[in-house]
DRENRODREN-696719 format. One record per residue: x, y, z of N, C-alpha, C, CB in turn; chain; residue number from 0; residue in three letters. Coordinates in steps of 0.1 Angstrom, whole numbers, plus 5000, padded with zeros to 4 digits. Last residue first. Glycine has a CB too. Example, Ala and Ser with C-alpha at 12.3 -4.5 7.8 and 13.67 -1.06 7.14 Angstrom:
2
<rec><n_x>5128</n_x><n_y>4978</n_y><n_z>5071</n_z><ca_x>5137</ca_x><ca_y>4989</ca_y><ca_z>5071</ca_z><c_x>5129</c_x><c_y>5000</c_y><c_z>5079</c_z><cb_x>5141</cb_x><cb_y>4994</cb_y><cb_z>5057</cb_z><chain>A</chain><n>1</n><res>SER</res></rec>
<rec><n_x>5132</n_x><n_y>4943</n_y><n_z>5078</n_z><ca_x>5123</ca_x><ca_y>4955</ca_y><ca_z>5078</ca_z><c_x>5132</c_x><c_y>4967</c_y><c_z>5078</c_z><cb_x>5113</cb_x><cb_y>4955</cb_y><cb_z>5090</cb_z><chain>A</chain><n>0</n><res>ALA</res></rec>
END
This chain:
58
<rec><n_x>3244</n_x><n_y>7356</n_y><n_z>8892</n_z><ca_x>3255</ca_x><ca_y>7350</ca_y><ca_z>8895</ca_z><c_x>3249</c_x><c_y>7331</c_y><c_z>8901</c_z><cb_x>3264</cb_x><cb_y>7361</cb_y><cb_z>8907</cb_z><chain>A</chain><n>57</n><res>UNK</res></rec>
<rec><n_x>3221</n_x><n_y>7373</n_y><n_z>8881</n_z><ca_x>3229</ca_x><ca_y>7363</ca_y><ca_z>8871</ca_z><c_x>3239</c_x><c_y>7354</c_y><c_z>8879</c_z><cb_x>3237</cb_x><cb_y>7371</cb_y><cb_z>8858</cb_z><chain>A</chain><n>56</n><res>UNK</res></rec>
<rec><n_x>3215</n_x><n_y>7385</n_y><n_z>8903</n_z><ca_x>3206</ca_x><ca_y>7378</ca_y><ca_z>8898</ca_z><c_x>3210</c_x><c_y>7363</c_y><c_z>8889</c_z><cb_x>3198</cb_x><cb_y>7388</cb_y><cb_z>8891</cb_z><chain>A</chain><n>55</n><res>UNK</res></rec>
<rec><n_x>3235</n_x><n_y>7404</n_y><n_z>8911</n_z><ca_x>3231</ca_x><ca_y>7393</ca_y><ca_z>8926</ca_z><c_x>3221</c_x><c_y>7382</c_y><c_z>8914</c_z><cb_x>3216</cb_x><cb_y>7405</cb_y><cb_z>8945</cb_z><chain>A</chain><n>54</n><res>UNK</res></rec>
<rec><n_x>3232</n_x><n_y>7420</n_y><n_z>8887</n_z><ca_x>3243</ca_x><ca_y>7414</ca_y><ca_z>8892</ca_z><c_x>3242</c_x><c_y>7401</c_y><c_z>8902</c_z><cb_x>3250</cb_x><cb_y>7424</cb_y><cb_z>8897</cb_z><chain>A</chain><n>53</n><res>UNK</res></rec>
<rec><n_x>3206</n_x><n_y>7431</n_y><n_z>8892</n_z><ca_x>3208</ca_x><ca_y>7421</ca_y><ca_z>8881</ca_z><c_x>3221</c_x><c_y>7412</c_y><c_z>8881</c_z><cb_x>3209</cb_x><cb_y>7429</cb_y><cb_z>8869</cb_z><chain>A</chain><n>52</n><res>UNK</res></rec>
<rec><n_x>3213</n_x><n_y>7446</n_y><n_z>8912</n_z><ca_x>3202</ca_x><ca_y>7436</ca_y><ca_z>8917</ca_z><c_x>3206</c_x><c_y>7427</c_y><c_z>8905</c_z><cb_x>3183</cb_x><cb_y>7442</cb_y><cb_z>8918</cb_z><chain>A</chain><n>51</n><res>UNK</res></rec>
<rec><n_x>3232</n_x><n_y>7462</n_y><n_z>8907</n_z><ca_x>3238</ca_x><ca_y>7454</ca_y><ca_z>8917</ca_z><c_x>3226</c_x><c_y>7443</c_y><c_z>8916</c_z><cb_x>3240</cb_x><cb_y>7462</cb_y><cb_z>8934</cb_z><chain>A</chain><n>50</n><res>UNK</res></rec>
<rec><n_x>3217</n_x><n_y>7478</n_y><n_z>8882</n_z><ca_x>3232</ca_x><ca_y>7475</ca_y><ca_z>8883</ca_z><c_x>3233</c_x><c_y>7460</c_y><c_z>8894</c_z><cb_x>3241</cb_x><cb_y>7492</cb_y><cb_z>8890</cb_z><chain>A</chain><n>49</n><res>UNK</res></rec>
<rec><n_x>3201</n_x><n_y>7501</n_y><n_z>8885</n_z><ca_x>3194</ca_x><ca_y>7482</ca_y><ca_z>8891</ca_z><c_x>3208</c_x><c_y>7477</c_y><c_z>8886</c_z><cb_x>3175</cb_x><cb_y>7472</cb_y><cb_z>8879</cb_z><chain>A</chain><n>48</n><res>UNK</res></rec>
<rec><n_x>3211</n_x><n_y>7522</n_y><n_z>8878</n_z><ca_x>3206</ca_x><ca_y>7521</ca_y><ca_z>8892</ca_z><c_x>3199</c_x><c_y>7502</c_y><c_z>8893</c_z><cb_x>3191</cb_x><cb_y>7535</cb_y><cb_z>8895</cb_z><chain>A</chain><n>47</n><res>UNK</res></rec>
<rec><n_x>3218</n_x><n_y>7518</n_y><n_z>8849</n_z><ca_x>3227</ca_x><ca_y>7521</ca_y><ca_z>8861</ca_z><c_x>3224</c_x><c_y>7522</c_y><c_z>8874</c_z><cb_x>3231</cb_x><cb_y>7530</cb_y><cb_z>8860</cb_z><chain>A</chain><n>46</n><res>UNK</res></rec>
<rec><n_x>3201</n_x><n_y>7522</n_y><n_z>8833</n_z><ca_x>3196</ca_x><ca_y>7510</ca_y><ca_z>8840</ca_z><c_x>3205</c_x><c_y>7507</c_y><c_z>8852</c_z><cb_x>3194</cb_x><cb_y>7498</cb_y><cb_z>8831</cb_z><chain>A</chain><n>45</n><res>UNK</res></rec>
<rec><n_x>3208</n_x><n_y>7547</n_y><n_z>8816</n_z><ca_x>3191</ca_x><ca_y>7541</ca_y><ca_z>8824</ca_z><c_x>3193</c_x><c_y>7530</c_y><c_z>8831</c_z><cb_x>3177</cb_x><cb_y>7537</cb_y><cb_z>8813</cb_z><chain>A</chain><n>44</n><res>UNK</res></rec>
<rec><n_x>3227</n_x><n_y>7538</n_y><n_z>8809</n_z><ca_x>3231</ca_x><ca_y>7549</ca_y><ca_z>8819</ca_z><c_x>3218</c_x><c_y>7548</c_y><c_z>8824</c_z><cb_x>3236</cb_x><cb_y>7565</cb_y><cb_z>8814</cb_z><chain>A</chain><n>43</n><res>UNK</res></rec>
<rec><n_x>3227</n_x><n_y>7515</n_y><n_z>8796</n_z><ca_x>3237</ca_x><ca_y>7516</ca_y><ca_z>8806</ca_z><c_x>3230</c_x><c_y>7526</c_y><c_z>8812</c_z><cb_x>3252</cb_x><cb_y>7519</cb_y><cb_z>8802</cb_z><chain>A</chain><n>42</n><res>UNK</res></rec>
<rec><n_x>3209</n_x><n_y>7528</n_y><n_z>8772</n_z><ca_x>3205</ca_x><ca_y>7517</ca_y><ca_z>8781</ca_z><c_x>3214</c_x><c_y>7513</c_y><c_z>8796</c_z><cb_x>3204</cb_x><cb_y>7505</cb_y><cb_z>8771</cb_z><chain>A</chain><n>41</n><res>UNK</res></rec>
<rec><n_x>3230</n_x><n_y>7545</n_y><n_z>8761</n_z><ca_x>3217</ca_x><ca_y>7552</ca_y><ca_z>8769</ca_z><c_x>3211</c_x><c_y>7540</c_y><c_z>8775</c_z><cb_x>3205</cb_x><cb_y>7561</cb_y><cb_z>8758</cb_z><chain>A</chain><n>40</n><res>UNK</res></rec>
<rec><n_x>3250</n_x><n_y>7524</n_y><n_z>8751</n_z><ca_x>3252</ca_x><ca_y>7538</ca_y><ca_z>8760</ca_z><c_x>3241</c_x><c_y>7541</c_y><c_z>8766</c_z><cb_x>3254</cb_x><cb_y>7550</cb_y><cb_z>8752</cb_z><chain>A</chain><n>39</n><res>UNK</res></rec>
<rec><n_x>3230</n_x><n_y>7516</n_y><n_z>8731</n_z><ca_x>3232</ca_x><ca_y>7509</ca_y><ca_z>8742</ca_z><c_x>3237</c_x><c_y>7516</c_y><c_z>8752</c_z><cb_x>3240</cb_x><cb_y>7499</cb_y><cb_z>8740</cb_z><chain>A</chain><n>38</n><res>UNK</res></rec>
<rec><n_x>3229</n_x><n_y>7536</n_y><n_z>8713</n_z><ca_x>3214</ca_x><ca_y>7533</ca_y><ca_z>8724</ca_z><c_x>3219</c_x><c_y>7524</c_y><c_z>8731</c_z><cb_x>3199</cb_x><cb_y>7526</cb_y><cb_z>8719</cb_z><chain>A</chain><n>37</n><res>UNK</res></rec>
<rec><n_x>3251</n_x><n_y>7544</n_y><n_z>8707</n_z><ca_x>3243</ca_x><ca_y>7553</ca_y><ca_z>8709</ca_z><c_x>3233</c_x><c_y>7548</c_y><c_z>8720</c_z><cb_x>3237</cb_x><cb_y>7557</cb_y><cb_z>8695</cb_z><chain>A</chain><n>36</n><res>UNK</res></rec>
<rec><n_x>3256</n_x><n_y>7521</n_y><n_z>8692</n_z><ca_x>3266</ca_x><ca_y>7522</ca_y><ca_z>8702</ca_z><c_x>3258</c_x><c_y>7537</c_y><c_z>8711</c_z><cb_x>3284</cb_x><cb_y>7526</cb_y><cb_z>8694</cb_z><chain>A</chain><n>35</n><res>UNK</res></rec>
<rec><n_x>3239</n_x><n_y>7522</n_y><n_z>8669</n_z><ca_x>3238</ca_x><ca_y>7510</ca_y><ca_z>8678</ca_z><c_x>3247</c_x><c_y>7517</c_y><c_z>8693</c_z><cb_x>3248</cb_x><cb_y>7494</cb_y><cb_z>8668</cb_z><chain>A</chain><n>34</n><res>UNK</res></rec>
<rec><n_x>3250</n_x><n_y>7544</n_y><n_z>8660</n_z><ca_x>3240</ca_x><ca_y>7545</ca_y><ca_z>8665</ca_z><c_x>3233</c_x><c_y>7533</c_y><c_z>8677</c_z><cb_x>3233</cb_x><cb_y>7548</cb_y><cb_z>8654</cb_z><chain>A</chain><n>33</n><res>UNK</res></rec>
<rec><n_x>3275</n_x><n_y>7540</n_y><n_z>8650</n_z><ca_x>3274</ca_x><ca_y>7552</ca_y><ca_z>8659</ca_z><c_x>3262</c_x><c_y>7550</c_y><c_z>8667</c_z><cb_x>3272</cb_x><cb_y>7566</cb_y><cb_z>8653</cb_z><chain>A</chain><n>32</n><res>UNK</res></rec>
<rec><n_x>3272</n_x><n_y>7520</n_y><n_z>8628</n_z><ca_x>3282</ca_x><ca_y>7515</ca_y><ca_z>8648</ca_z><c_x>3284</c_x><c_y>7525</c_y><c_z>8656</c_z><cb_x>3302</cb_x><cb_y>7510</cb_y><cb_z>8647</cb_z><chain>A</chain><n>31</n><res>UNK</res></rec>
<rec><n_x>3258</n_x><n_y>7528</n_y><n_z>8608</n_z><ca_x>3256</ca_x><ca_y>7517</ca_y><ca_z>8614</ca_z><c_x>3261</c_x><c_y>7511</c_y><c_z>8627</c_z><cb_x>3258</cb_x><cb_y>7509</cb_y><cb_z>8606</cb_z><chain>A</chain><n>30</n><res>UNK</res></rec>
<rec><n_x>3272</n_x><n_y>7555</n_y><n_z>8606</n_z><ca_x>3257</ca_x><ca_y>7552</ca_y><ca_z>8610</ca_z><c_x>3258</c_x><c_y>7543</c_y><c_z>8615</c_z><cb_x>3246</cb_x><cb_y>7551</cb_y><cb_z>8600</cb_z><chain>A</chain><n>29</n><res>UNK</res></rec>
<rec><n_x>3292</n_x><n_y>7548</n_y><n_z>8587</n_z><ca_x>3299</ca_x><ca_y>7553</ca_y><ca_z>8604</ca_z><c_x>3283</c_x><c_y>7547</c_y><c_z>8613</c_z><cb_x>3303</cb_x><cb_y>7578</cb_y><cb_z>8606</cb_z><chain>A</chain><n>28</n><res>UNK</res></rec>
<rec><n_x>3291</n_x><n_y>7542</n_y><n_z>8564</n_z><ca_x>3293</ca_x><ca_y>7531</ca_y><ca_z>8573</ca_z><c_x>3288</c_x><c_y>7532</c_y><c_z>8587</c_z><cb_x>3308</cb_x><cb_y>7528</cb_y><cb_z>8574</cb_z><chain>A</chain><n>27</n><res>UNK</res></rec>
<rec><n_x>3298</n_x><n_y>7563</n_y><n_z>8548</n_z><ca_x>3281</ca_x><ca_y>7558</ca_y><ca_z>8553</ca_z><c_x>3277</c_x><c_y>7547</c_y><c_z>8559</c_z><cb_x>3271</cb_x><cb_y>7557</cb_y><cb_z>8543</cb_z><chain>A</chain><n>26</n><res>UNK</res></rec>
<rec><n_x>3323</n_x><n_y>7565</n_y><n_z>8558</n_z><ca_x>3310</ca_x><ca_y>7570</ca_y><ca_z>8555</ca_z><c_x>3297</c_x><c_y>7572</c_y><c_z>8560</c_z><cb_x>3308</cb_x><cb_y>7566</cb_y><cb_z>8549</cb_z><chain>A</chain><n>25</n><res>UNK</res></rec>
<rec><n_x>3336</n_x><n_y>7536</n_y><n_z>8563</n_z><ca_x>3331</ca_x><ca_y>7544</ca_y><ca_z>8551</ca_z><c_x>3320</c_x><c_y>7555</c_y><c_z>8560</c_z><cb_x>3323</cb_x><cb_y>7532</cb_y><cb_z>8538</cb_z><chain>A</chain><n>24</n><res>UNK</res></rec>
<rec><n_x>3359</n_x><n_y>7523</n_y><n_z>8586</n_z><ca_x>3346</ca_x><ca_y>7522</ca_y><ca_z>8581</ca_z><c_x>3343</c_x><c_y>7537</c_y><c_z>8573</c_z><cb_x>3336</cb_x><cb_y>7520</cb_y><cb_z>8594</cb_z><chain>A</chain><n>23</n><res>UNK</res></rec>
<rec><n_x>3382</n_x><n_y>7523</n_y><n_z>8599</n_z><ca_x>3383</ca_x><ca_y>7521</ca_y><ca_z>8589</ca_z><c_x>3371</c_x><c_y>7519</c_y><c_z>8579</c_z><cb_x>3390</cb_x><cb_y>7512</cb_y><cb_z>8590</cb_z><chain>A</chain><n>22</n><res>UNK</res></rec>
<rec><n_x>3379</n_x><n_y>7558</n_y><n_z>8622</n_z><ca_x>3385</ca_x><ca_y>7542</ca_y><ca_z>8619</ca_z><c_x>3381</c_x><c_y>7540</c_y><c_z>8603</c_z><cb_x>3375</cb_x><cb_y>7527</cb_y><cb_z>8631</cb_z><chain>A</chain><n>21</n><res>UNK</res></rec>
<rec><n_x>3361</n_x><n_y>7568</n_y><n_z>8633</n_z><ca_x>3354</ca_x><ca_y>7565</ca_y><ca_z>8627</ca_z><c_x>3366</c_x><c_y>7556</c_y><c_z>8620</c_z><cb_x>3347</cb_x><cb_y>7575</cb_y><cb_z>8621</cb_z><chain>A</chain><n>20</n><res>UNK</res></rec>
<rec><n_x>3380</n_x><n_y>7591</n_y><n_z>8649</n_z><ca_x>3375</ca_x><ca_y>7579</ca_y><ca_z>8656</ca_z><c_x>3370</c_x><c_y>7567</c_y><c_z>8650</c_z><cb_x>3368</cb_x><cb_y>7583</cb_y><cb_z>8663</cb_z><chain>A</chain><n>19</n><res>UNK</res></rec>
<rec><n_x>3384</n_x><n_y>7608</n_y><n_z>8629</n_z><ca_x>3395</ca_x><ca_y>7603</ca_y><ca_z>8640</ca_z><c_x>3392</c_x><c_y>7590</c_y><c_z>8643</c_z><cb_x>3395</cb_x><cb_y>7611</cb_y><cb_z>8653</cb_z><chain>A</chain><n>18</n><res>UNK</res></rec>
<rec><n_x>3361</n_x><n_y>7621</n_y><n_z>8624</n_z><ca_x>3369</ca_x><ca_y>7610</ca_y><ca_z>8613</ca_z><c_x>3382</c_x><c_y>7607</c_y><c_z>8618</c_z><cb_x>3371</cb_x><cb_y>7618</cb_y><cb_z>8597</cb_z><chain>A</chain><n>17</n><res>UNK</res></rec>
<rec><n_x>3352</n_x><n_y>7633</n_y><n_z>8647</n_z><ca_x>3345</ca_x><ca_y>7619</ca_y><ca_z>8641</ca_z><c_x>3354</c_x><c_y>7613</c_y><c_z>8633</c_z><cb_x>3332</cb_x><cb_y>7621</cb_y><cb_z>8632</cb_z><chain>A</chain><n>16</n><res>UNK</res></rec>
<rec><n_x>3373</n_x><n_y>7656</n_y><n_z>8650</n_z><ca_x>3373</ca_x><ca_y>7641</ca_y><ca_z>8659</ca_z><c_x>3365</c_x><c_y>7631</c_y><c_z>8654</c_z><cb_x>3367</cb_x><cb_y>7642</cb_y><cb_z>8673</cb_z><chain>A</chain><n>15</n><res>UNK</res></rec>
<rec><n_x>3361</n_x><n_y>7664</n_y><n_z>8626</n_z><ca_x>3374</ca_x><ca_y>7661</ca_y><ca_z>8624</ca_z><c_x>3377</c_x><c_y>7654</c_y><c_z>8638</c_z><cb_x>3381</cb_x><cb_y>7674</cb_y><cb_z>8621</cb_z><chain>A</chain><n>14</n><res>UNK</res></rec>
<rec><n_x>3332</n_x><n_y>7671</n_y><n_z>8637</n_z><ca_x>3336</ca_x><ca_y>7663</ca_y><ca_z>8627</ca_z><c_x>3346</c_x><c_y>7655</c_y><c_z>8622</c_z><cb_x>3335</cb_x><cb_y>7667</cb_y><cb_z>8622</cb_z><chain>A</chain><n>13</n><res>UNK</res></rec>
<rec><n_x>3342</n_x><n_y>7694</n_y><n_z>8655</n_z><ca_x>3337</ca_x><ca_y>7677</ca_y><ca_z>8656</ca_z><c_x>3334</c_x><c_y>7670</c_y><c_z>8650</c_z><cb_x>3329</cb_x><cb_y>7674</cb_y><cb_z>8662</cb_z><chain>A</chain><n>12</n><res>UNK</res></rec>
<rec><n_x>3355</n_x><n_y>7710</n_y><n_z>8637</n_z><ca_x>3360</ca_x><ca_y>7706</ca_y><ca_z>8652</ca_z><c_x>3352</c_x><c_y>7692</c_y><c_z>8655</c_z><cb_x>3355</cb_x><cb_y>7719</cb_y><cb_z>8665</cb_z><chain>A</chain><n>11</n><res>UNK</res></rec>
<rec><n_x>3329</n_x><n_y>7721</n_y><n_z>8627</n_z><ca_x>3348</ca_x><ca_y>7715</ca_y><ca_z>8617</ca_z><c_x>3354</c_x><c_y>7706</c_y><c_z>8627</c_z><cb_x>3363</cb_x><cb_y>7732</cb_y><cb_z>8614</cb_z><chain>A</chain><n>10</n><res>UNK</res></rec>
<rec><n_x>3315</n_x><n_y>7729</n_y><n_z>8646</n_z><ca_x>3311</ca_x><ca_y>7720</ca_y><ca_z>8634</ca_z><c_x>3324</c_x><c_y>7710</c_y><c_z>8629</c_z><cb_x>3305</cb_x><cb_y>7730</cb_y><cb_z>8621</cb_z><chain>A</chain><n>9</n><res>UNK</res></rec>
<rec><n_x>3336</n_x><n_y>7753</n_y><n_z>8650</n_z><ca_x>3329</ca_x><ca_y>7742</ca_y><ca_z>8664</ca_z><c_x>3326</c_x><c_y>7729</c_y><c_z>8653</c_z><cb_x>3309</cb_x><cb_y>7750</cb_y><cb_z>8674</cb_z><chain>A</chain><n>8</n><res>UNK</res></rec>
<rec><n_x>3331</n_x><n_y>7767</n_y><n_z>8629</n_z><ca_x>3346</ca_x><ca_y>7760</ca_y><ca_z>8636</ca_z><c_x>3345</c_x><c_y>7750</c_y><c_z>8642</c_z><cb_x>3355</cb_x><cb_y>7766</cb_y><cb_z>8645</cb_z><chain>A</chain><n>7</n><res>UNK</res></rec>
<rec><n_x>3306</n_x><n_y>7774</n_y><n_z>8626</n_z><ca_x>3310</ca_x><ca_y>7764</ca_y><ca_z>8613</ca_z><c_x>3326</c_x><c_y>7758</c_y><c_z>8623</c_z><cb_x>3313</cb_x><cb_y>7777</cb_y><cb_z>8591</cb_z><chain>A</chain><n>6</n><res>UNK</res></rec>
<rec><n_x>3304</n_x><n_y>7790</n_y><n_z>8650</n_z><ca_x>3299</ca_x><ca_y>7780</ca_y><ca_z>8649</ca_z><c_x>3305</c_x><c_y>7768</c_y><c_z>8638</c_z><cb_x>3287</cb_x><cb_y>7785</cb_y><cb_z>8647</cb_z><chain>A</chain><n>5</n><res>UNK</res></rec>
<rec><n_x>3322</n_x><n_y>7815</n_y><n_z>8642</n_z><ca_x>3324</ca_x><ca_y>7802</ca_y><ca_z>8654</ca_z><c_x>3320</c_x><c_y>7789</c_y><c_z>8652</c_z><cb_x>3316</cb_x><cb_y>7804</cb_y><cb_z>8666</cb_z><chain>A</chain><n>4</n><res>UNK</res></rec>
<rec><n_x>3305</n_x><n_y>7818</n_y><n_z>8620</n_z><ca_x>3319</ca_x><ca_y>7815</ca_y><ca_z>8618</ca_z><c_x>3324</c_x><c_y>7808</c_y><c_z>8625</c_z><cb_x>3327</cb_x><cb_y>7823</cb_y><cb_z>8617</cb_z><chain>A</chain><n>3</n><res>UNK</res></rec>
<rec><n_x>3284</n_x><n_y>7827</n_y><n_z>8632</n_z><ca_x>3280</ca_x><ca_y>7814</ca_y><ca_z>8618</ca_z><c_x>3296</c_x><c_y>7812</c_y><c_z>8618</c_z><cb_x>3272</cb_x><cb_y>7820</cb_y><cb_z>8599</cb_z><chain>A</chain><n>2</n><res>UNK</res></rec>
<rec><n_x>3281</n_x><n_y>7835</n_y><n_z>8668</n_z><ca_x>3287</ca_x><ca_y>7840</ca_y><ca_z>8652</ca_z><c_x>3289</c_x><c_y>7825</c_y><c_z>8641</c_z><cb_x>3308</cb_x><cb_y>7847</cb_y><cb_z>8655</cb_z><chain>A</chain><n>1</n><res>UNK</res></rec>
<rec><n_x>3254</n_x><n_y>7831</n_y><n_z>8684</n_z><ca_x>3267</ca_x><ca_y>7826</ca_y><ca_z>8680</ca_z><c_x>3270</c_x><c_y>7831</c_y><c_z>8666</c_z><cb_x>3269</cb_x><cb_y>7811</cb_y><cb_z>8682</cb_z><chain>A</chain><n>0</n><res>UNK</res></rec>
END
C-alpha cells in the first residue's frame, strides 16, 4: 500500500473517531473505547448460549 493511501485511510478513521468520541477528551476516549471493546467481544462469544441464559433468568 502506498504510505499516502495509507496515511488517508488513517486520516479517515480517526476523523470518524472524533465524530463519535462526543464530549470526552482525548485521553478520555481510552476509558469508554475499551470497556465497550470487551463487552462487544463478550456478546459475540456468548451469542450461542443467548436462549439458555434467557430460559434461566426468567
Amino acid at each position: 500500500m502506498e504510505q499516502q493511501t495509507e496515511q488517508s485511510i488513517v486520516n479517515f478513521i480517526w476523523g470518524i473517531c472524533n465524530l463519535l468520541r462526543g464530549p470526552y477528551k482525548r485521553n478520555e476516549y481510552r476509558k469508554v473505547i475499551l470497556p465497550l471493546t470487551v463487552l462487544k467481544r463478550f456478546d459475540a462469544v456468548l451469542a450461542s448460549t443467548k436462549e439458555q441464559v434467557d430460559k434461566i433468568s426468567r
